[in-house]
Steps between C-alpha positions, in 0.01 A plus 500: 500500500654236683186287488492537098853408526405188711195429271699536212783268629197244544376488215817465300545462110213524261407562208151691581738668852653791426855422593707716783848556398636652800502771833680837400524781758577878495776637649376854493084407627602161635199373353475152366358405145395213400676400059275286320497381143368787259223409269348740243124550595201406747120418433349756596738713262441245193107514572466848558688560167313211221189485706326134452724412160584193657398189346373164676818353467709825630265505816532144582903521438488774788259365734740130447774695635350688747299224679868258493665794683181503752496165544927474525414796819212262673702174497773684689275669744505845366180752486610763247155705627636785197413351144340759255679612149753723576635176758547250187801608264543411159900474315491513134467087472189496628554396815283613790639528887302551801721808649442692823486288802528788749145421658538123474535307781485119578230285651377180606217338405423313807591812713221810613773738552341866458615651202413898390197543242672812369715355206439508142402769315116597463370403158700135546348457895326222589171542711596339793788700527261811422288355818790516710590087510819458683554133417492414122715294287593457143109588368625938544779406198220305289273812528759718385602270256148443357444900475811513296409221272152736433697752451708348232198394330283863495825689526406686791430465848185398577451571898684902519320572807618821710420396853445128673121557542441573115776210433290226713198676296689470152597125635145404554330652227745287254518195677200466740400559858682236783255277663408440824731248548785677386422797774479210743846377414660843495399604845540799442385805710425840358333382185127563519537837275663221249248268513177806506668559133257370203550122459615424116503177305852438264520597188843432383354305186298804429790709489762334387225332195763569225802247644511112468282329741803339675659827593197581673486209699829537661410916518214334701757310688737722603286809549280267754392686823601200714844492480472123585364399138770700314715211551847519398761624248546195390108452444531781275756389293322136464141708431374427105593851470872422456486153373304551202520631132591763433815460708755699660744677277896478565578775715774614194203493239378782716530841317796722613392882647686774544633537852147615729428462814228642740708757600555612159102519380473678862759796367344493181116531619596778756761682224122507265306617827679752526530636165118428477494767815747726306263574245201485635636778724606668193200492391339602773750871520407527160158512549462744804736745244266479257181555748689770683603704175153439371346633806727826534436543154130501549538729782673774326284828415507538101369855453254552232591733214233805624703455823815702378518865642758567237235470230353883423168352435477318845669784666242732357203317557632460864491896535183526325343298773700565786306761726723799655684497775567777740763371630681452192803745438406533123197628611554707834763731252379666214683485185761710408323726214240583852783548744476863460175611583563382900888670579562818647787729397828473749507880551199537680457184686811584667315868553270350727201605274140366602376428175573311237448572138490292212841466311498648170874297367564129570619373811818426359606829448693587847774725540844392700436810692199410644624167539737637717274716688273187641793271553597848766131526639463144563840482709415797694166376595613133600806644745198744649313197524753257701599794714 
């Protein structure tokens, strides 16, 4: 912070400069924050939201802007090593400003000091700084200036790589493979799985076939692989690009957007990711009901109608065909009207008689008496017994 304080203090009052009103500090965290002016949107916000509606005129209005800011940093020794979309913030006149210095850092041309390779944000890298180059100069802001001027024609960013290797491939593909004599001037170790990679010839006319000629001559420019021929800011904002019909619009002819800013499209594209999750997990529940219920209905057993024992047909033709049973009680006990022909009388198998004859009355037909009698000769013979 206090380096983007000192940077700041550098640089001083511009138009294209974001401008740092003060220092204010907590007195609960202690923490210092940095106030600056408050403008309504960024780039990437205003890109992301009218995709490539931007006229000729609107494009060169921003790049104007953005490319006196650049060159207002490089005359006063400042890298700002951060410049992508969400960096470069727009107020409702139109007016851009370079915002964001918190990786910047000053230089000197005609000093090798070491500096870090790992600034800038992916997609806006340059590929020396991708190759690990510690000294570099104003050619890693002309790179990320040139993607953003390709960006502002397409409406999109054309190098979204995920990792270095497939950035330096993305890199190549578009703009062409580095000579020999650029790997000679790099001196660079730790680059022969770089250089093994398929070598590519530029097509930058091929893709961008459907702008003016003169805005891809200065893509050419800037998006060179040798930082060395990307000249200067203020070779961009001399290039025929700039200086020729149709020109730059005023900066208040711009059209006015709501407020947006990077931050907001962010909320907004992760707010319909996860509604887009929402119901496709919905859909998803409501899908394994259905299977499940469909499945447990299937697997139910639905009885056929000749299935029911309460019908007297079924239940018949079930006896009909059923064979007998011994075991059965309805057959081990005769029926009642044949009950008769297998009792004894009371009187005289209490008696002690030998033999049994055939009743001549039904079995039903016993007397309390004799009733009585067995009850008495069954007691008398069990207490015999235990004793």
């Amino acid at each position: 912070m206090a380096r983007e304080i000192a940077v700041l203090r550098r640089l001083g009052h511009h138009r294209n400069i974001v401008r740092l009103d003060g220092v204010a500090c907590s007195r609960v965290s202690h923490a210092l924050y940095l106030m600056f002016e408050y403008l309504d949107h960024d780039l990437t916000g205003v890109v992301s939201a009218h995709g490539a509606a931007f006229s000729l005129p609107q494009v060169k209005c921003y790049m104007k802007q953005l490319l006196a800011g650049l060159d207002h940093c490089h005359r006063h020794g400042v890298l700002h090593r951060d410049l992508k979309g969400s960096n470069l913030l727009l107020n409702n006149e139109g007016e851009l400003k370079i915002a964001d210095f918190g990786l910047a850092c000053t230089f000197d041309p005609k000093s090798k000091k070491p500096m870090t390779s790992q600034v800038i944000t992916l997609w806006y890298r340059a590929p020396e700084l991708l190759l690990g180059a510690t000294c570099y100069g104003v050619g890693v802001d002309l790179w990320s200036a040139g993607c953003i001027l390709a960006e502002l024609l397409i409406g999109k960013p054309i190098l979204p790589g995920r990792t270095e290797v497939e950035q330096l491939h993305r890199i190549f593909k578009l703009c062409g493979s580095p000579s020999e004599k650029y790997w000679k001037k790099l001196k660079l170790q730790g680059v022969s799985v770089v250089r093994s990679l398929q070598p590519y010839k530029c097509c930058i006319a091929e893709t961008f076939k459907e702008v003016p000629p003169s805005a891809v001559a200065l893509l050419e420019k800037l998006l060179a692989i040798d930082p060395a021929e990307r000249g200067t800011a203020m070779d961009a904002l001399n290039s025929e690009f700039l200086t020729t019909e149709p020109y730059a619009c005023e900066p208040s002819s711009l059209p006015k957007y709501p407020p947006t800013k990077e931050m907001d499209i962010r909320l907004l594209d992760e707010k319909t990711r996860r509604e887009r999750i929402t119901e496709t997990r919905a859909s998803v529940h409501a899908y394994r009901y259905r299977r499940a219920r469909a499945q447990n209905q299937r697997g139910r057993a639905v009885p056929a109608p000749e299935a029911n024992a309460e019908l007297q047909v079924n239940l018949n033709r079930w006896k009909g065909t059923r064979p007998g049973n011994a075991e059965s009680k309805s057959e081990k006990f005769p029926p009642p009207h044949e009950d008769g022909a297998m009792g004894v009388t009371m009187n005289r198998w209490c008696s002690g008689a030998q033999s049994v004859a055939p009743l001549t009355s039904s079995s039903t037909s016993f007397t309390s008496k004799g009733m009585s009698m067995a009850r008495s000769s069954f007691g008398d013979s069990e207490r015999r017994r235990r004793r």
